[in-house]
N, C-alpha and C positions, 0 to 999 in steps of 0.2 A: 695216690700222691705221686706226682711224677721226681724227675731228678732234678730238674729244675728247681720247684720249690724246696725239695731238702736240702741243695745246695745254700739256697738263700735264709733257712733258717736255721743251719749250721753255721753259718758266714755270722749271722746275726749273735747267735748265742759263743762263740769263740770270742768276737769282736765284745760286745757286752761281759763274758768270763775275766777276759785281759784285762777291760778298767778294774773290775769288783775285784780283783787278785792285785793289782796295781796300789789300789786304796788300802786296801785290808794289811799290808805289807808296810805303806808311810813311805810308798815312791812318789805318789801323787797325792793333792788332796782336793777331792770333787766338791769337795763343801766351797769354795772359791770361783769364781765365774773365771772359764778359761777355756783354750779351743778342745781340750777333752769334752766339753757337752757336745761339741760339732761329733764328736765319735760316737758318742752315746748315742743321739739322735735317729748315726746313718746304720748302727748295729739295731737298734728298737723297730729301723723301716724293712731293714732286709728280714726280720725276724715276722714281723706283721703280716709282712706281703707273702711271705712263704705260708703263714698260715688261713691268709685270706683273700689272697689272691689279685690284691690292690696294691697297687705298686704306682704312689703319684709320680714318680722320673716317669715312670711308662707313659702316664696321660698326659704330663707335659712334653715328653720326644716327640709325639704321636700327632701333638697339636702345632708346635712352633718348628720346627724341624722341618726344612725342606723334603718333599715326599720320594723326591729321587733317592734321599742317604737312606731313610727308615723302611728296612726292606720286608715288616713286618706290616708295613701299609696300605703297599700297592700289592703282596703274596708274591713277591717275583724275587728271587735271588738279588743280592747286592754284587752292582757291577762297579768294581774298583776303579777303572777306565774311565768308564766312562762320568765317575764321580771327581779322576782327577782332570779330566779335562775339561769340565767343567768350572771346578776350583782355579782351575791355572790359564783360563783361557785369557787373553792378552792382546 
């Protein structure tokens, strides 16, 4: 298992710990539609993808994302430069 994914499902179960301590305490109440599901959500994806290695942000960056920004695309380092001169070109 690399750092990477512990990362991401450390990231996940802290982020998901805080609402479930959150609730249990009467700060919040999850029982109500409210932007804490948008949290629940993105702690349940990071914790997923750390254990399975699918990460949908990943496949949508990968697909819609101009291939010059996603430097995991083309294997070549990301050039800051040349990314803003591209962005500012006028």
């Amino acid at each position: 298992m690399t750092t990477d994914r512990i990362v991401r499902i450390m990231a996940g179960l802290m982020i998901l710990l805080s609402l479930i301590l959150a609730h249990a305490t009467g700060q919040v109440d999850l029982a109500k539609p409210s932007w804490l599901w948008l949290t629940a959500f993105v702690g349940l994806n990071l914790f997923q993808s750390g254990i399975t290695r699918f990460c949908p942000m990943d496949s949508i960056w990968i697909r819609f994302w101009p291939s010059w920004v996603c430097a995991a695309h083309n294997n070549q380092p990301f050039d800051w430069l040349y990314a803003l001169r591209i962005l500012f070109k006028g």
